[in-house]
Structures are given as structure tokens and as C-alpha cells.
Wavefront OBJ file of the C-alpha trace (Angstrom):
o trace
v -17.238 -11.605 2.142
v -19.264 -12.819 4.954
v -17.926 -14.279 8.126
v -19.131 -17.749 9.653
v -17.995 -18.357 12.846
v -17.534 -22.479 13.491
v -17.762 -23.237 17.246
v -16.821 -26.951 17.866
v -14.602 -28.809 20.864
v -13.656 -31.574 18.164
v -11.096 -30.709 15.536
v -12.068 -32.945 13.053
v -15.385 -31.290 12.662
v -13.823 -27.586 12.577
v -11.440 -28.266 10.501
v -13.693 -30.421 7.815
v -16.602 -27.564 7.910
v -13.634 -24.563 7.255
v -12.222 -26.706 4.878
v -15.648 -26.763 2.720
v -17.485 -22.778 3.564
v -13.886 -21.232 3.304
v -14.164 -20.990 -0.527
v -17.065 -18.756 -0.215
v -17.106 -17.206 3.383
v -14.664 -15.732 5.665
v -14.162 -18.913 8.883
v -13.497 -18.214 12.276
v -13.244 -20.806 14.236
v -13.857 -21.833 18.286
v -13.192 -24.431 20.379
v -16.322 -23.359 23.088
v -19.141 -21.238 24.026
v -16.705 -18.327 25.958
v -14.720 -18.607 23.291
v -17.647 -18.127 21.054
v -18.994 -15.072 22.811
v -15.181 -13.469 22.130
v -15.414 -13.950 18.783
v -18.875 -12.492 18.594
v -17.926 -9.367 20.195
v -14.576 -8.827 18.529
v -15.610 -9.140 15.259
v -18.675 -8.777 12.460
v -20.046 -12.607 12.571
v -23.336 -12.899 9.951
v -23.958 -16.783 10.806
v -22.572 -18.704 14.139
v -22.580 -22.827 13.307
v -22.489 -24.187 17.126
v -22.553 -27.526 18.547
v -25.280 -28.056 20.777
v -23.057 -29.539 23.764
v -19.836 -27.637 24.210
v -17.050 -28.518 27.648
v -18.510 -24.594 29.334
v -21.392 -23.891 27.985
v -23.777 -25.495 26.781
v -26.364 -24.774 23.316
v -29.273 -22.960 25.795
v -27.143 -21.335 27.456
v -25.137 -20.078 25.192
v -28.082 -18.577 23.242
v -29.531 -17.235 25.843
v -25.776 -15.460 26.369
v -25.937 -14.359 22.698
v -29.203 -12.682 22.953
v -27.970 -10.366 25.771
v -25.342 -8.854 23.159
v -25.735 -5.839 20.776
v -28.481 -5.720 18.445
v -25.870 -6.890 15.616
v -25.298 -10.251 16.542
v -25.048 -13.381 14.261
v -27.665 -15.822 12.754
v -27.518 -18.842 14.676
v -27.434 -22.530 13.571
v -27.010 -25.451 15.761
v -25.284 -28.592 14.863
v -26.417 -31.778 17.040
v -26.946 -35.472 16.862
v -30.700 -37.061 16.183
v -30.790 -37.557 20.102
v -31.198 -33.577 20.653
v -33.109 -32.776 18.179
v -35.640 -31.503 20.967
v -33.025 -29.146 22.532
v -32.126 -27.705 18.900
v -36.215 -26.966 18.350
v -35.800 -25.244 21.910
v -33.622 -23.179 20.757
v -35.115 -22.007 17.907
v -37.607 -21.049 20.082
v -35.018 -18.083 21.999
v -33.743 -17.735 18.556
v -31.905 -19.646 17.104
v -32.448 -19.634 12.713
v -32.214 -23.725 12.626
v -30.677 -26.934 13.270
v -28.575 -29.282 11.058
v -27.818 -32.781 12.433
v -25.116 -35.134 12.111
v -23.858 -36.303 9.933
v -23.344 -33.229 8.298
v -25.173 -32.816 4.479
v -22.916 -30.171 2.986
v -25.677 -29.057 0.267
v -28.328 -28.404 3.203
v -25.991 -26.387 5.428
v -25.030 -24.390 2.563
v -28.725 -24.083 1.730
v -29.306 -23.333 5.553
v -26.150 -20.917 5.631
v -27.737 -19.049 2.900
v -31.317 -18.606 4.455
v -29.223 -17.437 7.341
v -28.009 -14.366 5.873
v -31.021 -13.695 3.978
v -32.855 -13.207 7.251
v -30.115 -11.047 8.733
v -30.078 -8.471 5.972
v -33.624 -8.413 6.127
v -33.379 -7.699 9.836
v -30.503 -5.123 9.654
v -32.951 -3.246 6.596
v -35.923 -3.571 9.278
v -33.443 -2.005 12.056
v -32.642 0.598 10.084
v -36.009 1.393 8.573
v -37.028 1.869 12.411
v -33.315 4.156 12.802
v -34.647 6.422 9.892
v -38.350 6.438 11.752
v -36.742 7.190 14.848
v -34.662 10.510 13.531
v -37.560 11.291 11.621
v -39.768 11.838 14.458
v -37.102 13.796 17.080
v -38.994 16.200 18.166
v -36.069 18.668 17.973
v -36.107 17.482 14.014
v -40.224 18.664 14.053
v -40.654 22.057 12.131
v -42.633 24.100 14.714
v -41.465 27.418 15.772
v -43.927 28.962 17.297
v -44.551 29.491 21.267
v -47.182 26.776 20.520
v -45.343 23.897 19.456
v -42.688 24.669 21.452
v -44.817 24.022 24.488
v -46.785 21.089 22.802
v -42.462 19.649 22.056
v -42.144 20.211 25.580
v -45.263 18.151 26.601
v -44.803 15.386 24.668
v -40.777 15.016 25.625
v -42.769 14.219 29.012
v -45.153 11.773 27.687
v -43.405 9.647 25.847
v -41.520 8.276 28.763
v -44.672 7.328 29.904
v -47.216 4.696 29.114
v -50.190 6.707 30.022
v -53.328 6.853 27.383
v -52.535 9.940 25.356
v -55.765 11.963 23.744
v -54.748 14.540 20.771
v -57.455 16.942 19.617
v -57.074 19.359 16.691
v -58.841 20.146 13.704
v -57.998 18.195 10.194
v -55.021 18.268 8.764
v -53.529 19.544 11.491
v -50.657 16.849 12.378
v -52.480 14.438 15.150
v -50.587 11.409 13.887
v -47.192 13.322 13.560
v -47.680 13.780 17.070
v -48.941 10.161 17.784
v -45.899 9.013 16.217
v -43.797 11.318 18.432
v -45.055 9.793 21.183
v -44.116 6.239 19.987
v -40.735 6.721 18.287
v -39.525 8.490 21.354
v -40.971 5.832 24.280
v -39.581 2.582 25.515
v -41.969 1.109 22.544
v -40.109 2.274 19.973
v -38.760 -0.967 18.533
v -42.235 -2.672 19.327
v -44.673 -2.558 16.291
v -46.940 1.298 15.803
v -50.296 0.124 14.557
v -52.602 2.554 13.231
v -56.476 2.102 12.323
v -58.959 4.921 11.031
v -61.966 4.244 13.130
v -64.161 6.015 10.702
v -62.410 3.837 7.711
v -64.590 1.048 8.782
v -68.401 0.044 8.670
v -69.698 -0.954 12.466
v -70.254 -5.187 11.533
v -66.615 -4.870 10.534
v -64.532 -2.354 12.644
v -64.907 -4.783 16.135
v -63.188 -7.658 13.381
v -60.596 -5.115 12.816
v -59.770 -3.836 16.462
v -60.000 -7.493 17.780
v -59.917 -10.435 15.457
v -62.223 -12.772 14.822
v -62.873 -16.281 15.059
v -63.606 -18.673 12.306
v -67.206 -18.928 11.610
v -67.366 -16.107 13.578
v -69.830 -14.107 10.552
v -70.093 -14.830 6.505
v -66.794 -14.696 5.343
v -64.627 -15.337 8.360
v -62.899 -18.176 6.476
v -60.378 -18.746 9.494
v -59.621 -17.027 12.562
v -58.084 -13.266 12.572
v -55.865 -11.163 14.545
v -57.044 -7.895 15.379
v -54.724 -4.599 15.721
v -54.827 -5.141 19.259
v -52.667 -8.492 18.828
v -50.730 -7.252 16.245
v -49.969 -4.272 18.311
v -48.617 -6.019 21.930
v -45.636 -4.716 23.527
v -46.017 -1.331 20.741
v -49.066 1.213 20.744
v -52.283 1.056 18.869
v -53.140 4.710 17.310
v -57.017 5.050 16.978
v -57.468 8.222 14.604
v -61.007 9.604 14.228
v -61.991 8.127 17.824
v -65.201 10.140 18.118
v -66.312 7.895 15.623
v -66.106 4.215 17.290
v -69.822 2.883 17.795
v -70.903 2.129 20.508
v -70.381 -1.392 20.683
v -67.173 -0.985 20.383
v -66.619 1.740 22.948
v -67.842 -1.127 25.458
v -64.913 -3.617 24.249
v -62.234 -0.664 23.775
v -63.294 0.528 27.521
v -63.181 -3.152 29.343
v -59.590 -3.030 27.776
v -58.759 -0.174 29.301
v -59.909 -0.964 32.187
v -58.582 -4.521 32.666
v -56.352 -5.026 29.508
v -58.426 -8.078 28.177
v -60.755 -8.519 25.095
v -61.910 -11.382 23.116
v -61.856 -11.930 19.363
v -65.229 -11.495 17.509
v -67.175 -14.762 18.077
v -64.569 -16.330 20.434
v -64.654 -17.203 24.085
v -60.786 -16.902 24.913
v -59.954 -14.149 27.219
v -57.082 -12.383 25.022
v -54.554 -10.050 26.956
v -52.063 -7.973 25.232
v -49.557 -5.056 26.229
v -50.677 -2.242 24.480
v -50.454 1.613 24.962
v -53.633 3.356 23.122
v -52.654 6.712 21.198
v -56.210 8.346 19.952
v -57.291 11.230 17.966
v -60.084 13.427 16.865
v -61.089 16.434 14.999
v -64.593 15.976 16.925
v -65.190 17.292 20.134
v -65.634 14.396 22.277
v -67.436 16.325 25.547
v -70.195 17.585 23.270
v -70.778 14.433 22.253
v -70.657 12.739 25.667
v -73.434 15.294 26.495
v -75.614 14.481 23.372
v -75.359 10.513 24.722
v -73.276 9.320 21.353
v -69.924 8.500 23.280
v -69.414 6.893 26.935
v -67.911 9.905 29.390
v -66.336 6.522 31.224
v -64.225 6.348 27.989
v -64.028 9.707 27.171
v -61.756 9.921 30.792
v -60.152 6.569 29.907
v -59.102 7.805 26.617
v -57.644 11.724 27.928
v -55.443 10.633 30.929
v -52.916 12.682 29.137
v -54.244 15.281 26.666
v -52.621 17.122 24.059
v -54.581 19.664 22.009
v -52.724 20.792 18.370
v -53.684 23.995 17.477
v -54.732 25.330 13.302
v -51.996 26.703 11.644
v -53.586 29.810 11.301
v -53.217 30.074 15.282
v -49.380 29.152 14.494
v -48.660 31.931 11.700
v -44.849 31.360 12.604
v -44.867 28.059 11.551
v -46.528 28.618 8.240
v -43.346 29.611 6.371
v -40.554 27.322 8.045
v -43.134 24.604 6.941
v -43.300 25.693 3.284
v -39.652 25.996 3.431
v -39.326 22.114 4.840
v -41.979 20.708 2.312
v -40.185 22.800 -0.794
v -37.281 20.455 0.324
v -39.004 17.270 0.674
v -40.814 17.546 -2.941
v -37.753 18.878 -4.643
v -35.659 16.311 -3.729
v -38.736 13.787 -4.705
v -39.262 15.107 -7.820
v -36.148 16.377 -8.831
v -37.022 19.643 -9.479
v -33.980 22.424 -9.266
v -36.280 25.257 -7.306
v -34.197 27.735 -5.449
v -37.268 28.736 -2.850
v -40.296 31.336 -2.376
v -39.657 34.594 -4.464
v -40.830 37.580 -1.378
v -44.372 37.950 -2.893
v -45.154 34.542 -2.805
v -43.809 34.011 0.599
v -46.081 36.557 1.965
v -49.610 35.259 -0.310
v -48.465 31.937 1.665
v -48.214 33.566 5.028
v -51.657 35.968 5.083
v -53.046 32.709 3.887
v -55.876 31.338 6.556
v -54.965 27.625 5.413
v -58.171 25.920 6.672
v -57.141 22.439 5.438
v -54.164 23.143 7.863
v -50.189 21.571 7.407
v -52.148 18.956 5.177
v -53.192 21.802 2.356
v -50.107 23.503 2.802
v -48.437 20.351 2.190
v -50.688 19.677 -0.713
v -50.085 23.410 -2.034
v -46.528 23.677 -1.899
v -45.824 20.089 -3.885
v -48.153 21.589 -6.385
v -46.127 24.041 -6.925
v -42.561 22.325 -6.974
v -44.166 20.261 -10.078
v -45.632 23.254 -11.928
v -43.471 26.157 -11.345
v -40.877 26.510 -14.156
v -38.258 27.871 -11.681
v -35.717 28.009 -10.767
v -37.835 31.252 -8.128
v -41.834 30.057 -7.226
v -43.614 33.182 -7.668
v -47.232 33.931 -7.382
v -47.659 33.543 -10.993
v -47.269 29.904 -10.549
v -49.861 29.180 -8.023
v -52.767 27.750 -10.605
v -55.588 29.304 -10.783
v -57.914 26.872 -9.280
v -55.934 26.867 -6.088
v -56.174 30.745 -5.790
v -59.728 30.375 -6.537
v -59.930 27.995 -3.338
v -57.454 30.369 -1.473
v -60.083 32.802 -2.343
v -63.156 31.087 -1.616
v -61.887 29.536 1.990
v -60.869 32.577 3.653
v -62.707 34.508 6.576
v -64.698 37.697 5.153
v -65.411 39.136 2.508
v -62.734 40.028 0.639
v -59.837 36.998 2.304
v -56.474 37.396 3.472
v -55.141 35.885 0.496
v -56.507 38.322 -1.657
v -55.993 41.472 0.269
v -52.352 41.002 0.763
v -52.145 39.990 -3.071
v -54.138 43.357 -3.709
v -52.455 45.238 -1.321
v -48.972 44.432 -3.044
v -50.248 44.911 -6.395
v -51.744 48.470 -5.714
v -48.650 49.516 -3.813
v -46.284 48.273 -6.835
v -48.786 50.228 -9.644
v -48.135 53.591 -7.041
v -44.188 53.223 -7.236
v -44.508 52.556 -11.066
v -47.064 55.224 -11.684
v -49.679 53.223 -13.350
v -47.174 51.538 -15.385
v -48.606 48.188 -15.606
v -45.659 46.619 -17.845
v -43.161 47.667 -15.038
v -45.157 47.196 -12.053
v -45.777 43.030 -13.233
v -41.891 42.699 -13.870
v -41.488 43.726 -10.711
v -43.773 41.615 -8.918
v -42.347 38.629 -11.311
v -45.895 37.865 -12.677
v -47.072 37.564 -16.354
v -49.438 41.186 -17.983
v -51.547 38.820 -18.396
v -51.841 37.682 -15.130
v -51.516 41.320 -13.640
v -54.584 42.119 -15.537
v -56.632 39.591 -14.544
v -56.323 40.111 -10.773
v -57.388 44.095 -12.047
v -60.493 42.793 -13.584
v -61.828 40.622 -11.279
v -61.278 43.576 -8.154
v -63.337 45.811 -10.989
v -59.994 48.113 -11.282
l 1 2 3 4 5 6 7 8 9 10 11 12 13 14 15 16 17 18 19 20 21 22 23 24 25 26 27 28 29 30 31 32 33 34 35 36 37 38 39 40 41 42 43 44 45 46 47 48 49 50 51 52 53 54 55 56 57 58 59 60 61 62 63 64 65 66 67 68 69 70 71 72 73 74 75 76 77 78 79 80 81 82 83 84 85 86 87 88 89 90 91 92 93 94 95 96 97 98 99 100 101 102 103 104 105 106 107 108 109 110 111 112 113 114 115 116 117 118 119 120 121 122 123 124 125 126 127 128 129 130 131 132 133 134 135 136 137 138 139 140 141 142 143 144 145 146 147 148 149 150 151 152 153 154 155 156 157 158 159 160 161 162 163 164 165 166 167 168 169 170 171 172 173 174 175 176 177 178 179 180 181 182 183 184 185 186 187 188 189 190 191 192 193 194 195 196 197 198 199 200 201 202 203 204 205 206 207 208 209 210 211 212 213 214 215 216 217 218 219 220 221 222 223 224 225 226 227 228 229 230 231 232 233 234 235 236 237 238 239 240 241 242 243 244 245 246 247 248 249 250 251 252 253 254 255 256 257 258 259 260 261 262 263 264 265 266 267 268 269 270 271 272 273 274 275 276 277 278 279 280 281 282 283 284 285 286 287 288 289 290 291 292 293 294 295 296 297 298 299 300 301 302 303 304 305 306 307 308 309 310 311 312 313 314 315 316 317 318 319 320 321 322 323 324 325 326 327 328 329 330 331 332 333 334 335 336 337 338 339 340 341 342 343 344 345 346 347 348 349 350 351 352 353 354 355 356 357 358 359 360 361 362 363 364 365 366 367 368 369 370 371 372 373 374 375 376 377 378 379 380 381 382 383 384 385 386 387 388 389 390 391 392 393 394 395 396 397 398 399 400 401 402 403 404 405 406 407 408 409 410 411 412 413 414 415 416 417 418 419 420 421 422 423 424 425 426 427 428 429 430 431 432 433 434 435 436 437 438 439 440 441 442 443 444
């Protein structure tokens, strides 16, 4: 049952109002705003009902008082005559849900009580959403074992008590925005909004809309005026992936705001200013293209104050497997599929594996196979064959890694089983069928 604290100096009024929520809500009650701030502390209040002028404290104050507390403090409704109406709205302004006047209209505070709680659970599922971002993005909780990560942990356990411009470089797929939100869910920001925009996503007429709002008018279609990210993301951090890709145009606006922290919306002349910490990434490289004349060097050194550089997984081979092991978990759980793990064969086709799409293919590859493998061991028999073609076909050389550890295991197991082809593909926990189709296509 939900508790509604009732803080009043006059006893009639208490006592009338407990009299009519107390079917249907737990009632405290308070005689003044200390009193109030007790209760509030002591105990789990949902909605607070106050009286706008209490003996100690009075309604201002006593919000402002409530807004210092814990992040689980009540939904607040003032009670006050028609003369205060314009201190209630005041309130409401630092925070307070609404105002009810006197005399009291039992239906509409119950209506009012109602839209009360409604907008505390939906704040208590928005403070934990951010909780469950928050653990998700520890950066001891990050799978990365190599010497590599380790230092790249290490860097960004610096930057993130920062507010410093942060530039991350790597190759697709590699896990820029992983480490953007790193950066965010583990800096003084974190409760402030993370807004991301592909810069590439967008043509150049509209991308300057999207960054900073427009005003109405401002081209065909602007109906009414806009927001941009840039609004949307004050007191947080705006994430610009593919940054290499910004026009130029916008490289002007992005590097005045850098630079003094103002913009104006698309077809407006008021001078905007937001708080906003800019997070960017590329898989470009952003000095070759400041010497070819396609992106501003003044930017380029605005943008990599701090710069973090992720390296391919195939520079990272110890992080290949404790990945696959961490996505096996994620999918399996997702799609409910009993899989026990990687039988040994598999686990080494996955590790001699170049992986040029990076984490993002071995992502990919692993929830493939959680959904196709009958179980309850992946082997290699149940990597399709369309994704060993690939395997095949994006490897260094030749002949790949892939398929030279995959040969290299199958000619070792046909030596211990002396040609015996039945016995060497129970062993290796593949099909005959499949055993002699990896034969026929090395032209044994």
C-alpha cells in the first residue's frame, strides 16, 4: 500500500484528508515542515500533501529542503488558498508535481494523488534503467583481457573524471561507442542525458538541423521550431560517431562550439549555450584527411584533447575467446537456448580467426550459432557454411587462418586414426559428410 504523508498545522484539515485517502493509502501525518522532513527520512513516503504556509517553514522552503534529500524522495503536492496560487506555480517550478486549492475537491486530489505516483514509478524505472546502464558499463565489468585493454581500462578510469573532449579511433566494429559510453556512465554526467548521432546517418541540408535545431520556416518542412542534440544533450555528453564525416559547414558550427560553447539553431538568430561534453569517433584517419584539405586541423586538435585509439581484435587475440564466451551468455539467455559452450575445435577455428569485422562479427557469429547449433556442445559442424565461406574469403593469404588451423586439425586427427575417416570425424564431433567436404575442396 502506498504511503501519503499529510503535513498540515490545523487539525481539522489532517484529520478530514486521513479520514478520506486512509481507505486506500497508508497516512502519515505532520503538524510542520521539520516535522515533515522527519517523516521523509524515516520512512518510504510516495506522495507528500503540504500546506503552502506552515508555523517553521514555509512551502519554498521546504521544497527546496526536500530536494537536498536522497534520490527517493516523495511526489509533492501543495495545498493553498486562491491567494497563493502564484507561490504553488513556483513551486512546481523546483519541483513540486501540483497544487490543489481550498476548498478541498476530494475527486481531483484523488485524481492528482494518482498522477502522483504514476510519475514516481516512472521515475524510479528511469533511475534504475540508468543503475543497470551504469553496472553495465564498469569498466572492471568490460571483457578485455589483453595488455591492450587493460591499458586502454586504465586510460579511460582517468578520463572520465574529466570533462575534456575525448577522440576514439579504431577500425569498424571495433567497440568505439562501448568506450564512449564508458566514458559517460563513469563521469559526473552520468545521470545527465548520453546523446548519440551518426554523422554519416545524415545528408549535409539536414545533419546541421540535427546537431542544432532549427527554427520554424527555417527550410521546406520546418513546420515549427526544433531542438537539436546539442540541446537535448546539456549538462550530459553528445557522442558524434563517424566524425570524419561532418561537412564542412558543419565543422565551422561544431568548432565555434568548442571554442566558445555557443551555436544557433538553423535559421535562428538566438545565441544558444548549452553544457555539453563532445565524445567523437572514427574509423577514418582524420590527419590524412586534414592534409588532403577535407577536415579543419583547428578541429581535428579541438576534437583529440584526449585520445584513445582501440585496437582490431586480431591485435587483441586474448580477448577473442573471453568475448565468445561473454556473447554465448548474452544470446543464450536471449534466446533460450540450453548450450553448454565451445567444444575445443571450435574454440580454436574461433581463435586463428582474423575477424576483420572485429567484436561486431564476432558478435554477429557467435549469436548465429546459439540459434542454429542443436547443442547442447557448438562444434565446428555448426558454423553454416556461408559464414565459413566468409571466414574463408576474409582472411590474410592465401590459404587463411581459419582454414589452416581447421586443416591442420583435420590432417593431424586422420594421422592418429590412420586414414580412418569414420573415426577421425567422431572425433572431431563433425558430420562424414562434412569431413569430406573440407577433403574435397583442399583437393585431398
Amino acid at each position: 500500500m502506498k504511503t501519503i504523508l499529510i503535513v498540515d498545522d490545523d487539525k481539522l484539515t489532517r484529520e478530514t484528508l486521513a479520514k478520506a485517502l486512509s481507505p486506500d493509502y497508508r497516512v502519515r501525518m505532520a503538524t510542520s515542515g521539520e516535522e515533515a522532513l522527519a517523516a521523509i527520512r524515516e520512512d518510504n513516503i510516495d506522495v507528500a500533501l503540504l500546506d503552502l504556509f506552515m508555523p517553521d517553514l514555509d512551502g519554498l522552503t521546504l521544497q527546496a529542503r526536500i530536494n537536498e534529500l536522497a534520490r527517493e524522495r516523495p511526489a509533492v503536492i501543495f495545498i493553498t488558498g486562491h491567494g497563493t496560487v502564484e507561490t504553488a506555480v513556483q513551486a512546481m517550478k523546483m519541483g513540486a508535481l501540483d497544487y490543489i486549492t481550498k476548498p478541498l475537491h476530494l475527486e481531483r486530489l484523488f485524481l492528482l494523488i494518482e498522477k502522483a505516483l504514476a510519475a514516481k514509478r516512472l521515475q524510479e524505472e528511469n533511475t534504475l534503467l540508468k543503475d543497470k546502464l551504469r553496472e553495465r558499463y564498469i569498466p572492471t565489468e568490460v571483457v578485455g583481457e589483453s595488455a591492450m585493454m587493460q591499458r586502454i581500462l586504465a586510460q579511460l578510469a582517468q578520463i572520465s573524471a574529466t570533462s575534456a573532449t575525448v577522440l576514439i579511433e579504431g577500425e569498424s566494429g571495433t567497440g568505439k561507442e562501448l568506450i564512449a559510453n564508458i566514458i559517460h556512465y563513469n563521469s559526473k554526467r552520468a545521470a545527465s542525458p548520453f546523446v548519440k548521432v551518426n554523422c554519416a546517418a545524415f545528408v549535409e541540408t539536414l545533419l546541421e538541423s540535427e546537431l542544432f535545431g532549427h527554427e520554424k520556416g527555417a527550410f521546406t518542412g520546418a513546420v515549427a521550431a526544433r531542438k537539436g542534440r546539442f540541446e537535448l544533450a546539456d549538462q550530459g555528453t553528445l557522442f558524434l560517431d563517424e566524425v570524419g564525416d561532418l561537412p564542412v559547414s558543419a565543422q565551422i558550427k561544431l568548432l565555434r562550439f568548442l571554442q566558445e560553447k555557443t551555436f544557433e539553431r538553423v535559421g535562428g538568430a538566438t545565441t544558444q549555450q548549452v553544457d555539453v561534453r563532445i565524445i567523437s569517433a572514427t574509423n577514418r584517419n582524420l590527419e590524412e584527411l586534414v592534409a588532403k584539405g577535407a577536415f579543419r586541423e583547428d578541429l581535428f586538435y579541438r576534437l583529440c584533447v584526449v585520445r584513445v585509439q582501440v585496437p582490431p581484435l586480431r591485435e587483441r587475440r586474448e580477448d577473442i575467446l573471453p568475448l565468445a564466451g561473454h556473447f554465448l551468455r548474452r544470446y543464450r539467455n536471449t534466446h533460450n537456448r540450453p548450450l553448454s559452450g565451445f567444444s575445443p575445435e571450435l574454440s580454436r577455428l574461433l581463435h586463428g580467426h582474423s575477424w576483420p569485422g572485429n567484436v561486431r562479427e564476432l558478435m554477429n557469429c557467435v549469436e548465429c550459432l546459439v540459434v542454429s547449433a542443436p547443442g547442447p556442445m557448438i562444434t565446428p559442424e555448426d558454423v553454416p557454411e556461408y559464414l565459413m565461406a566468409r571466414c574463408r574469403r576474409d582472411d590474410a593469404g592465401e590459404e587463411g587462418v581459419l582454414t589452416r588451423n581447421e586443416r591442420q586439425l583435420i590432417e593431424e586427427t586422420l594421422r592418429r586414426t590412420g586414414g580412418d575417416k569414420t573415426a577421425a570425424a567422431k572425433i572431431l564431433g563433425i558430420s562424414l559428410r562434412t569431413l569430406y567436404r573440407r577433403l574435397e575442396q583442399w583437393g585431398n
